[in-house]
N, C-alpha and C positions, 0 to 999 in steps of 0.2 A: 352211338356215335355215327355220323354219317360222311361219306364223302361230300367234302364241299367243297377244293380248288384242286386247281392242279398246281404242281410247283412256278416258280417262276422262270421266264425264259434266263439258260443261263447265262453269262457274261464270262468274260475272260476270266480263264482261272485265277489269276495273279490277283485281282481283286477282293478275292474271298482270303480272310482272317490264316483259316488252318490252309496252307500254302504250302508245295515246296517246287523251288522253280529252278529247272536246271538251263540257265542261259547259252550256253555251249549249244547242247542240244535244240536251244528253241521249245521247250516243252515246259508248260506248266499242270500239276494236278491240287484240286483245292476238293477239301473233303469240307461235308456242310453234315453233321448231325440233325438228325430233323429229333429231338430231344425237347419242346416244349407240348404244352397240349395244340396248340393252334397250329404246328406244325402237322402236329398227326394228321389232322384233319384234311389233309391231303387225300391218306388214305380210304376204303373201305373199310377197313378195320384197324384198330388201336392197338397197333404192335407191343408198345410200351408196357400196356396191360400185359400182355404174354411172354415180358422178359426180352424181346427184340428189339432191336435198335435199329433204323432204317438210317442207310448215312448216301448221301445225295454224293457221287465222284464225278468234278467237273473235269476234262481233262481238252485244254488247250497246244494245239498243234502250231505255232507258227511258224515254224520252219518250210522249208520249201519240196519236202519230199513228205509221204505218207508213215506213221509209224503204224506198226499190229499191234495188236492185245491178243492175238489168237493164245500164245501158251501164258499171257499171264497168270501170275498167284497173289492173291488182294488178302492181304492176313491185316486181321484187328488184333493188334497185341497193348493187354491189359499193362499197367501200372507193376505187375509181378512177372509179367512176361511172356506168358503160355500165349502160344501164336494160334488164333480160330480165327477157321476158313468161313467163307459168307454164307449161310444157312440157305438152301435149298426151299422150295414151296410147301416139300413132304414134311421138312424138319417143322415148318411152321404149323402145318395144318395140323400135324400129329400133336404139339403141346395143345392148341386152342381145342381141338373135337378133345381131347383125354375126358371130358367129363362124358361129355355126349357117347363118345364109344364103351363107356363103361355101362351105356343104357341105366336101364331103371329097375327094381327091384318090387315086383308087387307081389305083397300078401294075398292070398285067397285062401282061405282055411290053412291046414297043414301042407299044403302047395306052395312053394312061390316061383312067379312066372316072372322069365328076362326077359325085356322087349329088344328090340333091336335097336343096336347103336344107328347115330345118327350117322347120314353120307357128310364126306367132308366140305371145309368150308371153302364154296367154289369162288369168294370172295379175293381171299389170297390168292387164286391160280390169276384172277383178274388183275388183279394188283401187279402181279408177276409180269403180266401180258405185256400191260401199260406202262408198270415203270422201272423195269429191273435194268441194267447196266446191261444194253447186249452188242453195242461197237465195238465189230473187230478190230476194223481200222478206223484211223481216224486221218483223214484228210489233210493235205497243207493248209493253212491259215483256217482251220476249224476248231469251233466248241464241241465236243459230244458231251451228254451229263445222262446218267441215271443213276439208280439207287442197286444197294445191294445191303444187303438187312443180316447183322452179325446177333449172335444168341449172346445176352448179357445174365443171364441168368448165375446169380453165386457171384458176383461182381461188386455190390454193396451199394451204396445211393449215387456213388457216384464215380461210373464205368469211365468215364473219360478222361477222370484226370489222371494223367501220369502215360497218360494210354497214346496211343499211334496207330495209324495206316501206312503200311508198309507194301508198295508193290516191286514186284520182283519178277524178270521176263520180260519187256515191253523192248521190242526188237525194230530197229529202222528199216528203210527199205530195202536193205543188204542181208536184213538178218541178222544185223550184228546188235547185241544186245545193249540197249542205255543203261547209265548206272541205277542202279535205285531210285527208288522215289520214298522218302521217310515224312509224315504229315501227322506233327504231334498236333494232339486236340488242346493243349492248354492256351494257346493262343487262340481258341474260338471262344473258349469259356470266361476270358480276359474279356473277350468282348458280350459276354449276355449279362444282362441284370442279375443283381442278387437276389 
């Protein structure tokens, strides 16, 4: 698989399907699962193959003051409920190289020589680079969007339904903390073909 686009520019959160819009606040966050294969294609490498799930967080600021993300906590909680945090570059590259670091195994008479695993995949660290979620803050009347990539692995064919994005921590300019943000995915899945 190769990289072939980048995402598209985003639009106001409120827009997107999986939504949760807190009006008081002025604040909306819209989560986009990148879960088909022409989605992947975004990236460098085909998370999906390796049990990850790249999910794209739009989050729309209209209000007239800045809010942070500096302490938030972005939890994918399954349809059963156990709350996992967004997978790291290392948590990635160590599933994808597992083969490769296991090297190779050659016979030579009563000897067998191990070759050296392979260095990891500096593809993810790129991907990381370019499109990971890294806005502290996000501006009065701004979009920010990146991705942040949750491990589905033991999850079944189908990680999203029943499942949520839940952020928690997302403080205005006082500090003082916004309620939740709850952004079930079954209203994204409503909207893809069967």
């Amino acid at each position: 698989m190769a990289f072939e686009h980048a995402p598209q520019q985003a639009k106001d959160a409120a827009t997107y399907p999986a939504v949760d819009i807190h009006q008081n606040e002025h604040v909306a966050i819209a989560a986009v699962p990148y879960n088909t294969e022409e989605q992947i294609k975004t990236f460098r490498v085909n998370y999906l193959d390796h049990q990850f799930l790249p999910i794209r967080i739009i989050i729309t600021n209209n209000g007239d003051r800045p809010i942070s993300l500096n302490d938030v906590r972005i939890n994918f909680i399954p349809a059963h409920g156990e709350r996992l945090p967004a997978a790291e570059a290392g948590d990635i590259e160590r599933r994808i190289s597992l083969r490769d670091k296991e090297g190779e195994h050659i016979p030579v008479g009563p000897i067998k020589l191990h070759t050296k695993p392979k260095t990891p995949n500096r593809k993810v660290e790129e991907d990381f680079s370019e499109f990971e979620y890294a806005a502290l803050v996000v501006e009065p009347h701004t979009t920010r969007a990146g991705f942040l990539f949750y491990d589905i692995q033991g999850l079944g064919n189908a990680p999203l339904k029943g499942a949520k994005l839940v952020f928690r921590e997302i403080k205005d300019a006082d500090g003082k903390e916004l309620f939740y943000f709850e952004i079930p995915f079954d209203k994204y899945l409503q909207t893809q073909p069967q």
